[in-house]
ROVOMAR-541240 format. One line per 2 residues: for each residue x negated, y negated, z of C-alpha. Coordinates in steps of 0.02 Angstrom, whole numbers, plus 32768, in hexadecimal, padded with zeros to 4 digits. Example, Ala and Ser with C-alpha at 12.3 -4.5 7.8 and 13.67 -1.06 7.14 Angstrom:
2
7D99,80E1,8186  7D54,8035,8165
This chain:
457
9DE3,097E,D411  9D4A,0995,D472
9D0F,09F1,D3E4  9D30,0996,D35E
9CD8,0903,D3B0  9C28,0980,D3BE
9C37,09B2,D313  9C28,0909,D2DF
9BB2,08D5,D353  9B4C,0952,D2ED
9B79,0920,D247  9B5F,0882,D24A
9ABE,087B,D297  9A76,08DB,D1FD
9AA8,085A,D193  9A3D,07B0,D150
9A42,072F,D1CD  9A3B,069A,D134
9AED,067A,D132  9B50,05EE,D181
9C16,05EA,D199  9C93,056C,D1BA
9D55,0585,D1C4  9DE2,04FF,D1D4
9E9F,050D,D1EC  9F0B,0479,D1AB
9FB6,0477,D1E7  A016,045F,D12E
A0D4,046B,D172  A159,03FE,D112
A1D3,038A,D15A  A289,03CD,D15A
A2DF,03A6,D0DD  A267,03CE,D049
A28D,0453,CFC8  A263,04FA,CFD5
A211,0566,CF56  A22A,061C,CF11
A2D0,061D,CEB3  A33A,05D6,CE3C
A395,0578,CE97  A38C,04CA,CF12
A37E,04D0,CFC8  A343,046B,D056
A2CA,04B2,D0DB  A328,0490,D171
A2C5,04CB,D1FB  A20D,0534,D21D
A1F4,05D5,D268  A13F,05D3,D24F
A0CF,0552,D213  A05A,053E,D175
9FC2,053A,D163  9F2F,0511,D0E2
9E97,057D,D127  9DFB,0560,D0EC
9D4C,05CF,D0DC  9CA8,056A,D0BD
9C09,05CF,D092  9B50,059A,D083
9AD9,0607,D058  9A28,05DB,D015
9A72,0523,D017  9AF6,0530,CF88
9B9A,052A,CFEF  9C57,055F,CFA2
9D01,0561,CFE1  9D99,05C2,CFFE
9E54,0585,D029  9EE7,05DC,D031
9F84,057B,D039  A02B,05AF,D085
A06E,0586,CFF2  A0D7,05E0,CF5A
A072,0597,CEDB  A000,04F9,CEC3
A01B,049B,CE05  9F75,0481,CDA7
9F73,03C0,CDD0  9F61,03DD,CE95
9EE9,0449,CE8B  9E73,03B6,CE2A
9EB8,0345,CEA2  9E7B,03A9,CF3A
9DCC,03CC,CEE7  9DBA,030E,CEBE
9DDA,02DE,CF76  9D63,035F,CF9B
9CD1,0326,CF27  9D09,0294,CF85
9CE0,02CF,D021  9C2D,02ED,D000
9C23,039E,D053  9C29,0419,CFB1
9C50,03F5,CEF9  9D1B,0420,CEE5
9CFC,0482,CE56  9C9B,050D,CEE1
9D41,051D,CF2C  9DC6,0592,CF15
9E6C,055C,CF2B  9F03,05D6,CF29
9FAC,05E6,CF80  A003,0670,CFE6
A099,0677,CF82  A117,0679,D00A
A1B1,065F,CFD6  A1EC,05FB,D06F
A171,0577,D042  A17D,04C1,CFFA
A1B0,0498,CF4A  A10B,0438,CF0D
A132,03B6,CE88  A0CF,0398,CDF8
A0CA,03A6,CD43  A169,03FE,CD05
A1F0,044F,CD70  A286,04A9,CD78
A2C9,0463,CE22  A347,03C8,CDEC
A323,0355,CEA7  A36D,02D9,CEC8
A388,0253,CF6A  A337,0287,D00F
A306,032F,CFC9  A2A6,02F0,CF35
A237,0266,CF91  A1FB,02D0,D034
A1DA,035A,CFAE  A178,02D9,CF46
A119,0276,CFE3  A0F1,0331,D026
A08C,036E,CF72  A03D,02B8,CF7A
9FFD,02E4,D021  9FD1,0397,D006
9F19,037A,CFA2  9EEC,0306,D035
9F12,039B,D09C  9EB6,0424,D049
9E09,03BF,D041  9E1F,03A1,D100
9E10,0460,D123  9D7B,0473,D0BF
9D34,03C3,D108  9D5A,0418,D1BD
9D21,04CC,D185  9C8D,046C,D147
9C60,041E,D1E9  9C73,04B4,D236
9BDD,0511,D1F9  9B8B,0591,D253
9AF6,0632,D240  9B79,06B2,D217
9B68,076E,D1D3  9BE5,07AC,D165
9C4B,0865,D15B  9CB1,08A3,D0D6
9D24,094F,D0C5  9DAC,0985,D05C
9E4F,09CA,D0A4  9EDE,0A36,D04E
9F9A,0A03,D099  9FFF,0A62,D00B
A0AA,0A6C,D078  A0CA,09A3,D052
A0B4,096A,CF96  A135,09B7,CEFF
A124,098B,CE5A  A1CD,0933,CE46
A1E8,0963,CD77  A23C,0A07,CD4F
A260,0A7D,CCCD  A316,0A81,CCCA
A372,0B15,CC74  A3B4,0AB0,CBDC
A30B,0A8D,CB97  A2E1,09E6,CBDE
A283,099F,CC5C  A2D9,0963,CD00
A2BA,08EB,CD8A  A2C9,08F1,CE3E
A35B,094C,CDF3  A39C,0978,CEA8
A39A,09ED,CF31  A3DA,0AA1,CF06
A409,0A86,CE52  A41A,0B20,CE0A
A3EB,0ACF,CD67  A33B,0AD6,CD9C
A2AF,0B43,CD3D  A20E,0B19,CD8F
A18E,0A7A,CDB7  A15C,0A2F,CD16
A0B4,0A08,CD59  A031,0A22,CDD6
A022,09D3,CE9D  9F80,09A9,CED8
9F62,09DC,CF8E  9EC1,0988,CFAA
9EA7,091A,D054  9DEE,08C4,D052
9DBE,0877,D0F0  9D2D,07FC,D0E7
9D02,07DE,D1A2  9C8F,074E,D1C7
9C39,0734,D285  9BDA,06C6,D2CC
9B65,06B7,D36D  9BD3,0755,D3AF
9C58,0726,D39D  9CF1,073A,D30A
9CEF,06AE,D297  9D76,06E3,D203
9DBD,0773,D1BC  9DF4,0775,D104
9E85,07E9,D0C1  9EB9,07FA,D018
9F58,084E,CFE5  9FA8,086E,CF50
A074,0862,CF7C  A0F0,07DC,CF76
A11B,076B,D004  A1CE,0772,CFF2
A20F,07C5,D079  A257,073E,D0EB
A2D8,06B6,D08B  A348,0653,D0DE
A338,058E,D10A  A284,0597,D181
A1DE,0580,D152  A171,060F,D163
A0D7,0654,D130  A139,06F6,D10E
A0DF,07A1,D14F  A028,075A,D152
A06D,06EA,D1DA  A078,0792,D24E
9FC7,07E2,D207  9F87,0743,D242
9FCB,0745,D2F3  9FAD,07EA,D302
9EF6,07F5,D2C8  9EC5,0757,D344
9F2A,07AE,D3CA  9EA5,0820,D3BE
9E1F,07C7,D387  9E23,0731,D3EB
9E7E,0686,D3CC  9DD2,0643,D373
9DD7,06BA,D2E0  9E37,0671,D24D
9E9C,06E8,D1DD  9E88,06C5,D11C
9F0D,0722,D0BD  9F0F,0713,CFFE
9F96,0784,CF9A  9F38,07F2,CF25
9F7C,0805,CE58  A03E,083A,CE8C
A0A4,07EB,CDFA  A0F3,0884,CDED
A0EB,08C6,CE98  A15E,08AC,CF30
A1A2,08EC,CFD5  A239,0931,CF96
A247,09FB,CFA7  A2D3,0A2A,CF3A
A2CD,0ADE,CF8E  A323,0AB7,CFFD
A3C0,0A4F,D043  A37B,09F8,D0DF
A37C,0939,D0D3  A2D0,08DE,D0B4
A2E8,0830,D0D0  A2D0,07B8,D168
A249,0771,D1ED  A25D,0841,D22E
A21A,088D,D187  A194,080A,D183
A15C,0820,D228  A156,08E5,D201
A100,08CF,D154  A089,085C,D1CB
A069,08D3,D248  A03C,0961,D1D7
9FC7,0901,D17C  9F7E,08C4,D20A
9F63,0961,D250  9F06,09B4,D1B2
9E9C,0913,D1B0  9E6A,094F,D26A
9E42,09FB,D230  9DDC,09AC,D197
9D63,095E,D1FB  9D34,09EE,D24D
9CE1,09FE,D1AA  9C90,0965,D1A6
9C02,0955,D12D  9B78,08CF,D14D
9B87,0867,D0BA  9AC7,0805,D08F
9AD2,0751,D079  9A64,0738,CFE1
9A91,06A7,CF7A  9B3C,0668,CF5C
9B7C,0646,CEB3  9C0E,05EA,CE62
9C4A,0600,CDA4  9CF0,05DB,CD54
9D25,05F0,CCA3  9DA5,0599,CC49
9E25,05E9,CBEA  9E91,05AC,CB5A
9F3D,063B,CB5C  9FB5,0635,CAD2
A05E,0615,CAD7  A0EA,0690,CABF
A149,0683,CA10  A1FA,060E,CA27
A26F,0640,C9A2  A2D5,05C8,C93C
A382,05A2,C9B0  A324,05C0,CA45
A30D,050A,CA86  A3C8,04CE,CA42
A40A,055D,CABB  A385,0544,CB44
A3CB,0484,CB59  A464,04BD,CB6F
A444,0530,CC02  A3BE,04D7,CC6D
A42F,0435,CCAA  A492,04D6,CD0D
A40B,04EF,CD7B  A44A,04D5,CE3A
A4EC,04EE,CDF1  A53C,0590,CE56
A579,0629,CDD4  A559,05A3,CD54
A4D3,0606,CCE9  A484,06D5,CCEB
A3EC,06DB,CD4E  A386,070E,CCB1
A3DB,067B,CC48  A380,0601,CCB0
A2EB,0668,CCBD  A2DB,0664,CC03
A31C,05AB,CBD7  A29A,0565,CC52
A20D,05B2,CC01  A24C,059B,CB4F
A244,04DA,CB8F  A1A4,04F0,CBE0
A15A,0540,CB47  A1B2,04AB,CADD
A15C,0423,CB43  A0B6,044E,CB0F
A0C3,044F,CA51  A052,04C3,CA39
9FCE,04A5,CABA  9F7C,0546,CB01
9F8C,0544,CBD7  9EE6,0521,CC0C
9EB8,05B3,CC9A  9E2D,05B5,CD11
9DCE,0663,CD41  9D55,0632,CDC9
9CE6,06BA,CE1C  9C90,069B,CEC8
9BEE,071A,CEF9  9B93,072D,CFA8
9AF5,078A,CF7A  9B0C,0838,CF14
9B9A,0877,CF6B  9C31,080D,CF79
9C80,07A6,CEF3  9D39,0755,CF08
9D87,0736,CE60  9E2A,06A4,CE3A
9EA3,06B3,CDBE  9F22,0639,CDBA
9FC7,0699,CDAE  A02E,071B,CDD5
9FD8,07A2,CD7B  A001,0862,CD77
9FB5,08D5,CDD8  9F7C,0934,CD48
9F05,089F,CD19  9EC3,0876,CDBC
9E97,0939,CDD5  9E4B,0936,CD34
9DD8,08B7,CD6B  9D97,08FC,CE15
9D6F,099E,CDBB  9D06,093A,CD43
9CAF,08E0,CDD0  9C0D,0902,CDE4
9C0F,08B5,CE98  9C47,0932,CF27
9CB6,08D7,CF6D  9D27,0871,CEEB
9DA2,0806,CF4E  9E2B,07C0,CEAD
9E9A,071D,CEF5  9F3B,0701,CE76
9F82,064F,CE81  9ED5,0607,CE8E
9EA8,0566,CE50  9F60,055A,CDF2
9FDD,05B2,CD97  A010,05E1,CD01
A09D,063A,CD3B  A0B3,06FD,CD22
A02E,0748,CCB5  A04E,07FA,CC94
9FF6,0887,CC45  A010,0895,CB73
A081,094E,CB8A  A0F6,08E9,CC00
A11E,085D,CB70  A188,08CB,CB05
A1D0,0929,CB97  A229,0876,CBC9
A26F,0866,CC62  A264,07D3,CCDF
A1A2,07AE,CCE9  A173,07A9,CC2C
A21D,075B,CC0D  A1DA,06C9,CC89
A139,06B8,CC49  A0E6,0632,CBEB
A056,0675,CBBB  A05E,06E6,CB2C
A024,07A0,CB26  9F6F,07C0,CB2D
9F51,0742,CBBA  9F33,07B0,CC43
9EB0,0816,CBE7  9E5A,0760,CBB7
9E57,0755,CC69  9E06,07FE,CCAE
9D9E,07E8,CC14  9D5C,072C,CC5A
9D50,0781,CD1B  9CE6,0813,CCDA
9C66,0797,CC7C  9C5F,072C,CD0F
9C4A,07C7,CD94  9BC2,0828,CD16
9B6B,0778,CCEF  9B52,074B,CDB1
9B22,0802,CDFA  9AB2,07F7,CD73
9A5F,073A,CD97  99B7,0743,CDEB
99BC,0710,CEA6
């Protein structure tokens, strides 16, 4: 470790001393008793192995400032994400819209009401869930009000890790032609992955007056390895433990899941089980520990001037065929109900209904890009997007170190690739946007990213 801390040493001090930093932790943990988010199904959170956190990232360079949060969360609806950037602007310490707000996507999280849902609450259940989303925006603009106060002369680092033991692409060829999903371990049925993993770790390391001030990680894998009835930031609660173990209890850990719609934990190779607080940890440690080797290839990073842009997108709806919304009323009051509908039913009558609701109406979709000078740019796309897309988009980057956030600033739900639409199977089948969505989305990230490396400083 010894070494790792002179390597930095040297990095860093090559770097432009014109950047400030500011990180803040806000402890986000439910009350018992609220629903829990993930699955098809109701349940009550009825205890916490590890807390929750909103952790926030506040950069100034050249006096424009912007944001980062990421929220131990499984998702974060449209309407708290203007919420959070209103009490922000309110704030007075950086315009909301400069902020980047995305979620985790653990799935031993909190459900957060608002807008439409599928979870049917009721009593106890449905008001701690409600008074807990009322509460969240509040929440959010405190870390960024804290990070905020907390600036400091900082340098920044950046490197790109591989970890490709982790991540599988969870759709497969099956031998009967179509495609399959997380269609088990050792299933003989099973041709081959019907898409790609991507193995890429960046590490954005930020330190100030000697001294670790946060360490960014971006991966692009489910957090879904835990369930049960606990709270818990899933395996980025262990990278985090484990990279301030060695880092010291003052550096914050910022994890933000890469584009990993498709992509999971699951290795169908073989038979050993893959679910608890155990595989987490594991999954934890072994990113952990190829974010420790990255930084031994720290690169200074030079803090020219930061820039914010965001595009809105209008996506189009997937076609609802005549019968579709008779049948889909039938099978969505069965929700909660045990064995009382198929998994994909429900899958397919809620977003029929979703897709009903908005009579037309495109889903509005932000792409915001973030720069720090000519070298780093962190891009948010607000879904669960397939790997393919968000790949597409770093290798269009013109920025050497593209850092892409899914769940950020909202969600549209799952936004595949166009192949995957025809192919079926439990993503495209779920989502409400309509084919072509993704590639209006790498499309809007690549203007943004070739528009801002190419803006004069």
């Amino acid at each position: 470790m010894r070494l790792i801390g002179v390597t930095l040493a040297c990095v860093l001090a090559a770097s432009a001393a014109e950047l400030r930093v500011g990180t803040a932790a806000v402890k986000i943990t439910p009350p018992q008793g609220a629903a829990m988010s993930g699955y098809y199904y109701n349940r009550a959170a009825a205890g916490v192995h590890d807390d929750l956190y909103a952790k926030a990232v506040v950069l100034e360079s050249n006096g424009q400032k912007a944001g980062m949060v990421a929220c131990d969360v499984s998702g974060l609806p449209r309407e708290i994400i203007d919420a959070a950037r209103k009490a922000i602007d309110a704030g007075g310490v950086l315009r909301g819209a400069d902020v980047m707000i995305s979620a985790t996507h653990t799935h031993t999280g909190p459900v957060i009401l608002a807008g439409r849902t599928r979870y049917n609450l009721q009593g106890d259940m449905l008001r701690i869930t409600q008074e807990y989303a009322e509460s969240l925006p509040v929440k959010i603009a405190e870390s960024i009000r804290l990070a905020a106060a907390a600036l400091q002369p900082a340098r920044a680092a950046a490197a790109i890790g591989r970890e490709p033991s982790l991540a599988f692409n969870r759709r497969y060829h099956m031998k009967d032609g179509t495609v399959g999903w997380n269609p088990g371990k050792l299933n003989p049925n099973i041709v081959r992955p019907a898409g790609p993993v991507d193995p890429s770790v960046p590490v954005i390391y930020f330190e100030g007056a000697g001294k670790p001030l946060a360490t960014y990680v971006n991966y692009a894998m489910h957090l879904d390895t835990v369930g049960g009835m606990e709270y818990s930031a899933d395996y980025a609660y262990t990278l985090s433990k484990l990279l301030g173990a060695v880092k010291g209890p003052g550096m914050l850990t910022v994890f933000t899941i890469g584009c990993a719609g498709n992509v999971n934990h699951v290795d169908v190779s073989t038979r050993a089980p893959q679910k608890g607080h155990g595989e987490a940890a594991r999954i934890g440690a072994v990113l952990a520990a190829e974010v420790l080797k990255a930084m031994k290839r720290l690169e200074p990073v030079e803090a020219g001037r930061l820039r914010v842009r965001s595009e809105m997108l209008r996506l189009p709806l997937p076609v609802i065929r005549p019968g579709d919304e008779e049948w889909a009323r039938k099978v969505t009051p069965l929700f909660g109900k045990p064995n009382a509908a198929p998994f994909m039913d429900l899958v397919r009558a809620f977003k029929i209904m979703d897709v009903v609701a908005r009579k037309g109406e495109p889903i509005e979709a932000e792409v915001q890009v973030i720069t720090l000078g000519r070298q780093l740019a962190w891009v948010g796309l607000p879904g669960e997007i397939f790997t393919e897309l968000g790949m597409a988009i770093r290798n269009a980057s013109p920025f050497e170190f593209t850092v892409i956030a899914e769940l950020a600033n909202g969600s549209v739900g799952y936004v595949p690739d166009r192949k995957a639409y025809p192919e079926g199977a439990y993503e495209p089948e779920s989502a409400r946007c309509g084919a072509g969505s993704g590639e209006m989305m790498v499309d809007a990230a690549t203007r943004l990213l070739v528009a801002l490396r190419a803006a004069k400083d």
